[in-house]
Every structure is written in C-alpha cells, then in structure tokens.
LUMTORKOL-721149 format. One record per residue (C-alpha): residue in three letters; z, x, y. Coordinates in Angstrom, 1 decimal. Layout:
// LUMTORKOL-721149
ATOM   tiro        z        x        y
ATOM    ala        Z        X        Y
...
***
This chain:
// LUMTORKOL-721149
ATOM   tiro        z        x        y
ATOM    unk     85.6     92.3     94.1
ATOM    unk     86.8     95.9     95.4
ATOM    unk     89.4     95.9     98.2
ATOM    unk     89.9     98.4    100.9
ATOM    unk     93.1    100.3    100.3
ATOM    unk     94.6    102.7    103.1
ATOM    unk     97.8    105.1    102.3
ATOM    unk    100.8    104.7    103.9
ATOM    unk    100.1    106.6    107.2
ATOM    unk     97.4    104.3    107.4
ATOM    unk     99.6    100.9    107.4
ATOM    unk    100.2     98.7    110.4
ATOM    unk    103.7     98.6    112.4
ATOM    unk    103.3     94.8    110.6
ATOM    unk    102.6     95.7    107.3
ATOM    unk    105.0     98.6    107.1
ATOM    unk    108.0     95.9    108.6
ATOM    unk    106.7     93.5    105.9
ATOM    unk    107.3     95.9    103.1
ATOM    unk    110.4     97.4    104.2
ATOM    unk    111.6     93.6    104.6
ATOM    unk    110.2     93.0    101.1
ATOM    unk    112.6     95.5     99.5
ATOM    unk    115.7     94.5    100.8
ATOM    unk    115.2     91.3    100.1
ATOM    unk    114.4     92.3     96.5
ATOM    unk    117.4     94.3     96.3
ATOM    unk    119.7     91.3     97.3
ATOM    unk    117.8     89.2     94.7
ATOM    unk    118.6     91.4     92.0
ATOM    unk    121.8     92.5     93.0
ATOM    unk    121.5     96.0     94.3
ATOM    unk    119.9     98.5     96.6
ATOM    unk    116.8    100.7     95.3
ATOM    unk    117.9    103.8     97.0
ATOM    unk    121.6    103.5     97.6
ATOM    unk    122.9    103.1     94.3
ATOM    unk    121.0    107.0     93.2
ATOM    unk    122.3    108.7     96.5
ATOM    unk    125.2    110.6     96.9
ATOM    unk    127.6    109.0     99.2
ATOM    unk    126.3    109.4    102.8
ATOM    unk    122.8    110.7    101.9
ATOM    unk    119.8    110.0    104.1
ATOM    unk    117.6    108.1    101.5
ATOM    unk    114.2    109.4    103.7
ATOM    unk    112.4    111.8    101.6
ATOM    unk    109.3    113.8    103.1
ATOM    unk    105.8    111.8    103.4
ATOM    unk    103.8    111.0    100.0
ATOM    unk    101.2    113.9     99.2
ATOM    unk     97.8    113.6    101.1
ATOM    unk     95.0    111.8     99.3
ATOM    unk     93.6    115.4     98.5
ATOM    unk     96.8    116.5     97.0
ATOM    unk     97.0    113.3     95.3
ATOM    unk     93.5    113.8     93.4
ATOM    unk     93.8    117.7     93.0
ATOM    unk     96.9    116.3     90.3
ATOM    unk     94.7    113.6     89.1
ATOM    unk     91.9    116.0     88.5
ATOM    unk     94.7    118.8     87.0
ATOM    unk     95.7    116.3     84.4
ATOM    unk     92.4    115.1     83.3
ATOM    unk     91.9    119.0     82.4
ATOM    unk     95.4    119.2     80.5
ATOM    unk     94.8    116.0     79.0
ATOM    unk     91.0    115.5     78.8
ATOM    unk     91.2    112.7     76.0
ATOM    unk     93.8    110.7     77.6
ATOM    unk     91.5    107.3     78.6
ATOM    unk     94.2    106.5     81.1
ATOM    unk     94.3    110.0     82.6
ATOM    unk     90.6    109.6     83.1
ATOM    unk     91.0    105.8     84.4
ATOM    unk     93.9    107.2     87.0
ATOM    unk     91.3    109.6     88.6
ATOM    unk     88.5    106.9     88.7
ATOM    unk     91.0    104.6     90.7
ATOM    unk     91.8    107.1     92.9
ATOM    unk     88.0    108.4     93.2
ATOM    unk     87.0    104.7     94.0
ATOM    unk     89.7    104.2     96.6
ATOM    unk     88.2    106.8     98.8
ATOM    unk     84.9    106.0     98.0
ATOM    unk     83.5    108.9     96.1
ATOM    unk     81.6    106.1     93.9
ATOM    unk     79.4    108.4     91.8
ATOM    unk     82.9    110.3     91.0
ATOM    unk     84.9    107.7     90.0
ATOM    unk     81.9    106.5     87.8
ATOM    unk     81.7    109.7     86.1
ATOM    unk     85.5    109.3     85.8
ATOM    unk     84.9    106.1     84.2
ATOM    unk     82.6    106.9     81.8
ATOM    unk     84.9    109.2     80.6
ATOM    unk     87.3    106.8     79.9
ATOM    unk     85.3    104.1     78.3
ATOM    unk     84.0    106.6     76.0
ATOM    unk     87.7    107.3     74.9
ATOM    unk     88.5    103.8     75.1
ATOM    unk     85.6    101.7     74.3
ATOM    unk     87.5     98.2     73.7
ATOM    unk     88.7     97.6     77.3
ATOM    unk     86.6     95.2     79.0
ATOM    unk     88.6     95.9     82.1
ATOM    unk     87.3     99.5     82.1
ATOM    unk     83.6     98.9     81.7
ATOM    unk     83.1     96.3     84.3
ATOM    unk     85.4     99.5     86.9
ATOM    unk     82.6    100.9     85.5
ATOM    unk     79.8     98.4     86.7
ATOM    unk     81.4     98.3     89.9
ATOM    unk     82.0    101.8     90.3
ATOM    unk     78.0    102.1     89.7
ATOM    unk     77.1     99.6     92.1
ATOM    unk     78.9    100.6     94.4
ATOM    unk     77.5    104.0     94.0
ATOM    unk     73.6    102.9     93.8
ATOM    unk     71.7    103.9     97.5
ATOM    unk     69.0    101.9     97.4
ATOM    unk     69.1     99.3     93.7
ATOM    unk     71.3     96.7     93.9
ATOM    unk     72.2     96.2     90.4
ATOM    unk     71.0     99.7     88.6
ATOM    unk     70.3     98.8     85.0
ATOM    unk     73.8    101.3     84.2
ATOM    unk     75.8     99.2     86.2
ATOM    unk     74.1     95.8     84.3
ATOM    unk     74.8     97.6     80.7
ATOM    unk     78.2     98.4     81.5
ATOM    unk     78.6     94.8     83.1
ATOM    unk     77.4     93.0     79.6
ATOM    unk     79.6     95.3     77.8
ATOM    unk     82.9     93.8     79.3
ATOM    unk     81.7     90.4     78.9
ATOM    unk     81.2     91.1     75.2
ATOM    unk     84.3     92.3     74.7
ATOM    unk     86.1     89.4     77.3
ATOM    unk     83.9     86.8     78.3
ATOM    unk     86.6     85.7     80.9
ATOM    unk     86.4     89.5     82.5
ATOM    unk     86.4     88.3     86.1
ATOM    unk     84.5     91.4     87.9
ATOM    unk     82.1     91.2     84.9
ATOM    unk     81.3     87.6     86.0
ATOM    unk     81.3     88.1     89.5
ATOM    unk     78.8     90.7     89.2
ATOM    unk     76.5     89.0     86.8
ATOM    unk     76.1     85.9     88.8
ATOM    unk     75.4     88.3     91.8
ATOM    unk     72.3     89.3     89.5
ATOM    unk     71.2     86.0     89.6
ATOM    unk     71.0     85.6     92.7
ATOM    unk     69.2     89.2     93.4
ATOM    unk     67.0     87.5     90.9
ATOM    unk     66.4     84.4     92.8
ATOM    unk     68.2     82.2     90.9
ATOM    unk     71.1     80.9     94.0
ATOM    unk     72.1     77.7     91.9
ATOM    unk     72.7     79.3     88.9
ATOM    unk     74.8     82.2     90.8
ATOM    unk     76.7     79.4     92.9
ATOM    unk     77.2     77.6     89.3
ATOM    unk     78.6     80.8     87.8
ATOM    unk     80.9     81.7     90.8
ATOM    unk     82.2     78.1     90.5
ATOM    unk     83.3     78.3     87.1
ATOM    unk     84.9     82.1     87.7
ATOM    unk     86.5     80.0     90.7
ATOM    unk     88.0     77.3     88.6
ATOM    unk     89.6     80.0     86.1
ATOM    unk     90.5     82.5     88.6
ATOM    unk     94.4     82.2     88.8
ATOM    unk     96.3     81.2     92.2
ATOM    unk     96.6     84.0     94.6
ATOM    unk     94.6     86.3     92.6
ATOM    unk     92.8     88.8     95.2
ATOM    unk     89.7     88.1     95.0
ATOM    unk     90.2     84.4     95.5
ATOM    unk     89.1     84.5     98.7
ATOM    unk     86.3     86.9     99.0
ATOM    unk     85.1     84.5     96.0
ATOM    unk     84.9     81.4     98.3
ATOM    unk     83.4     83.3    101.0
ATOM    unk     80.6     84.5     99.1
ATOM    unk     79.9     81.0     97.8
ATOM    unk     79.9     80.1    101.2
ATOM    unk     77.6     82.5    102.3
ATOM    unk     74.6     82.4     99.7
ATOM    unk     75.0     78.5    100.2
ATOM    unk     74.9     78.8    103.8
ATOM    unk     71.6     81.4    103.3
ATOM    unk     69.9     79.4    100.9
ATOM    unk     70.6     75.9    102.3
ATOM    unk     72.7     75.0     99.5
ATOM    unk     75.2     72.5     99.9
ATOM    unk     78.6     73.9     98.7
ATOM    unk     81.0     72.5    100.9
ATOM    unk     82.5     69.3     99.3
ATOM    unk     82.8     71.4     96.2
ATOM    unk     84.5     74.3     97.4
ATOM    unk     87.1     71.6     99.1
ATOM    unk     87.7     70.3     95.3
ATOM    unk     87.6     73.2     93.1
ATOM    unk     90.8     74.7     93.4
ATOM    unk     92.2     77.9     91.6
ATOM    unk     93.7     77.4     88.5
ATOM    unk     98.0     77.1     88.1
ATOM    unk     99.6     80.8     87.5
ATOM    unk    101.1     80.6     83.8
ATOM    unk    104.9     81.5     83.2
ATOM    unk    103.3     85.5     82.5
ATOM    unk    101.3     85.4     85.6
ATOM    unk    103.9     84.3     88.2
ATOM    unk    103.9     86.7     90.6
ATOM    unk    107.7     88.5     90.3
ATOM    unk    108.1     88.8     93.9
ATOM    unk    107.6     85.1     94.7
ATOM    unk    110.2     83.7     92.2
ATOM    unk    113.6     83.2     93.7
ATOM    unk    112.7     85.8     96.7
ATOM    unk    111.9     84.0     99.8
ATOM    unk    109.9     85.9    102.4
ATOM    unk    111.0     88.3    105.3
ATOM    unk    112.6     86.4    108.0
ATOM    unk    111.8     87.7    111.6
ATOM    unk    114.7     89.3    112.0
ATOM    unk    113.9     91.3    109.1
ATOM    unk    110.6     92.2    110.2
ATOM    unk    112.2     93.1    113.8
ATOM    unk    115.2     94.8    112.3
ATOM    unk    112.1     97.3    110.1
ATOM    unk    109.8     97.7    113.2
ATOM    unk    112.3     98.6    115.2
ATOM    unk    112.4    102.5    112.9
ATOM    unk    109.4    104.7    114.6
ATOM    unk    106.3    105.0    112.4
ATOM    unk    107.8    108.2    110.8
ATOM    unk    111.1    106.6    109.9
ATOM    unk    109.7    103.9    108.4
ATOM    unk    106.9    105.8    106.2
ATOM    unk    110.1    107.8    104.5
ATOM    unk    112.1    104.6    103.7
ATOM    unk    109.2    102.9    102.4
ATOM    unk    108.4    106.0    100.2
ATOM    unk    112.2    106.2     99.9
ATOM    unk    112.6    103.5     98.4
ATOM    unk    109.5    103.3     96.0
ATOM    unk    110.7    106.8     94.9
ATOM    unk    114.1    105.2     94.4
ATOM    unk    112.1    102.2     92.2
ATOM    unk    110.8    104.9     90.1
ATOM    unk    113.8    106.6     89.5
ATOM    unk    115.6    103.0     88.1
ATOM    unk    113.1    102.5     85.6
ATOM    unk    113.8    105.9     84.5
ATOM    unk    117.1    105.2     84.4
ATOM    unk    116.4    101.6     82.4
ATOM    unk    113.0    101.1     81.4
ATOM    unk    113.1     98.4     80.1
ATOM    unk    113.3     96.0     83.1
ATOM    unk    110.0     94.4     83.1
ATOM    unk    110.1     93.1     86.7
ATOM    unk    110.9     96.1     88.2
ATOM    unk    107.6     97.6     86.7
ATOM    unk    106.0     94.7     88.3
ATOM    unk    107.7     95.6     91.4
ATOM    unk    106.5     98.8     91.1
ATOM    unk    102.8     98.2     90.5
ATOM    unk    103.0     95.7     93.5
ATOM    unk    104.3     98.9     95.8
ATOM    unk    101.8    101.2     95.1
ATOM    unk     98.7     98.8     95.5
ATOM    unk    100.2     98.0     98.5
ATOM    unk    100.3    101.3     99.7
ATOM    unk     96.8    101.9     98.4
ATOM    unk     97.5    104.0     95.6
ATOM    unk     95.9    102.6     92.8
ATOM    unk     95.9    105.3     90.3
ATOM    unk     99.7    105.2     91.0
ATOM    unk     99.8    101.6     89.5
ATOM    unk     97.6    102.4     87.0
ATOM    unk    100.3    104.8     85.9
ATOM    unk    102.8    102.3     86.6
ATOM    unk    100.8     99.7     84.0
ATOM    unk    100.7    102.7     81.0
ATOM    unk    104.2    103.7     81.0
ATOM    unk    106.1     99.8     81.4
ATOM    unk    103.9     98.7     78.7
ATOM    unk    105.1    102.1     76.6
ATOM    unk    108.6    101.0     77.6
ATOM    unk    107.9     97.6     76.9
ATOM    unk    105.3     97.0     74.3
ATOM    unk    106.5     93.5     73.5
ATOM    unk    105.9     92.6     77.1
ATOM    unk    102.2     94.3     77.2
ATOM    unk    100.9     90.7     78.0
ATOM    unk    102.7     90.1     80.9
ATOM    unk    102.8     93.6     82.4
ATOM    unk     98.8     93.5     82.1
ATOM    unk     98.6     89.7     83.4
ATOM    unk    100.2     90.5     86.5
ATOM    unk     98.6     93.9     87.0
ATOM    unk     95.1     91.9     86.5
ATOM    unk     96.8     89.6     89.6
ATOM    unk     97.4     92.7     91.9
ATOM    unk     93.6     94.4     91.3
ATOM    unk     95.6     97.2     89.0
ATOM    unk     92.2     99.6     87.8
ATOM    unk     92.1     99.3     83.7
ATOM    unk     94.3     96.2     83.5
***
C-alpha cells in the first residue's frame, strides 16, 4: 500500500513538464496565476531549491521537541521518516502519535505498516498485527488495515480467504485511488502462485464511483496538459524548472494564506506536495485546511485519503 516518493530533484524531465503544465492550467481554470498575482511587477517567480531531505527532517524533528504533544507534529515526522525508509523511525514516530491521538484509525494502520515494513526477518510482527486490529476497530473500512490483514491470511495459508478479502477492499476502494492498482496486481499474483483462478473476476469487479467529496479537484473542469504544454515546460533546463515548480507551490501556499478558506486550493496543495514526495508537507497541508475549514473536514480528509495523505 506504500508508494515510493522522490523529491523534486529526483523527478523526470516528464513528470516535472507534467506538473508545470498542471499549474497553468489550474491557474486558467480558476482565473489567475499562482505566482504572478504575489510578485512585484517584473519579479522572477524562481525561488532557490526546496531544503534537502535532511534539512527537511532536522525541522520535523525540531518541532516534535517544541511541540512534543502535538499528534500531528509527531504524524509529520513519521511521514517524512517513512518516505526515506527509516521504518523503525517513523514507527517510533508513530507511536508517538497514536498515543496522543488514539481515535485515528488512519494512524494505527501507518503504524502497522510502518512496523512491517520495518520487521527484518517476521512478516507480520505481532506489533504490526495489534496496531492493524486497532484501526479496523475503530474503522472497519480502513483500507491499509484491510490490505494488511488479508495479507495475514495468506502468510497463514489461507489464499482464498486473502483473495476474498482483497476483493471486497477492491469493490469499495474508490476510482483512481492509489493503491488501486498495486491491489489488482497482488490479487493477480497470489492467484497466479497458488493456481487460483482470479481472472474473470478481476475483469468484473470494478472500483467503486468517487462521491461528489471524493472527486478529485484537479479532474473537474481541468482538462490535461496538451503537448504543447508539456513541450513548452521541458523546454526550461532541469534547474529552471525545479524553481518554478517550487515557485509556484510556494506561491499556492502563500494564497491560502491570503484566503484560507478556499477548499480546493488546499486540495491543490496536498496534491503538490505528494507529488513532489513530501508527504509530511501534505500532512501539514490536511491539519491547517481543515483548521481553516472545519465544516469541510470531510471532504479535505476524503480527498487526502485519495492522494495516500499519512493520518488522513
């Protein structure tokens, strides 16, 4: 269910065009442009390189210290932890902040995974199961919860009953959610390893429709980046293009300071920063729309849950 995230000097010439293309098309949706509209007239919108990962988690770690009962604090530096595979750290990160905020399903099964992913040699410690059950208690529809479980069935020897259980996660796992297709491909797999037949059900079990919440903001009413977009954004060299992309997240950020309450642009903002592979940076993103817009918690959450958002 984990993904593999890379920073932004890490990005493909594609990726990079994709995102640039992504923004300006976002700005002509919505009626302006993310950086132009803060700079003064004839500024360069570039801005230097976002910190190094170490810099990055050196803050992290800082503000778990200044703020040692904040769960999301603690939930930030397990993301980032996680995302360059320091598994026992982000763990120990996450145990700090189910302990401070023992409701969140989402948090436990980070948890589970964080403890799996962590485990050398047992491939489903009995810390990573506890923590597992835990979410499922407290949200039986916890999708990393139920992924995990059903892999414990199948460690266990029980294939059909995994198969069964990744079915029916299939079945309510929205459109276009991330693990969607890792989730078919494992099904595919254990069937293929087991000589289970899997085939004609996979063809008819489709992902469920996205509700009105879970509609992904970047798809309504934005159509994609045409190819002279693309060429247009990989024409900049590799530098160039870092600093506009960072430009204009940076620029994203500073509108929502400016007007918090726009709800999509949150969304916007969370989608940015996992695609740049700062998850802790979404994380943040999730804590302070929903503070700006409690009455819109579900729907900030929904569509964090839809981008693989740690804590959502």
């Amino acid at each position: 269910m984990s993904e593999t995230k890379s920073m932004i000097g890490g990005m493909s010439g594609t990726n990079r065009a994709i995102l640039i293309a992504a923004f300006v098309l976002l700005a002509a949706a919505i009626g302006y442009a993310i950086w132009r509209d803060s700079a003064p007239a004839g500024a360069d919108p570039a801005v230097p390189n976002a910190a190094a990962p170490s810099d990055q988690l050196a803050a992290l770690e800082a503000r778990t210290k200044s703020e040692p009962n904040s769960a999301e604090a603690w939930t930030a530096l397990g993301a980032a932890r996680f995302d360059l595979s320091d598994f026992a750290g982000a763990a120990a990160a996450y145990e700090k902040a189910t302990a401070l905020s023992p409701e969140s399903a989402g948090l436990w099964s980070a948890l589970g995974e964080a403890r799996v992913m962590g485990s050398d040699s047992d491939p489903m410690p009995a810390t990573a199961l506890a923590a597992f059950d835990k979410a499922i208690a407290l949200d039986a529809k916890d999708p990393r919860a139920r992924y995990f479980l059903a892999v414990k069935k199948d460690i266990g020897g029980d294939h059909r009953g995994a198969i069964d259980d990744w079915f029916a996660l299939l079945a309510d796992t929205p459109q276009g959610a991330p693990w969607e297709a890792d989730l078919r491909r494992t099904i595919e797999q254990v069937g293929a390893i087991h000589k289970i037949d899997v085939a004609s059900r996979l063809a008819s079990t489709q992902a469920r429709p996205l509700t009105a919440d879970e509609m992904p903001v970047a798809a309504r009413g934005i159509p994609g980046p045409s190819r002279a977009d693309m060429e247009a954004a990989s024409q900049l060299p590799k530098g160039q293009q870092d600093q506009m992309i960072q430009g204009m997240v940076d620029g994203l950020e500073a509108k929502l300071k400016a007007n918090p309450a726009d709800v999509d642009r949150w969304i916007m903002l969370m989608r940015s920063r996992m695609t740049l592979g700062e998850s802790a940076k979404a994380a943040q993103a999730l804590k302070d729309g929903i503070a700006a817009n409690p009455a819109a918690a579900g729907r900030l959450k929904a569509q964090a849950q839809l981008l693989g958002v740690p804590g959502a």
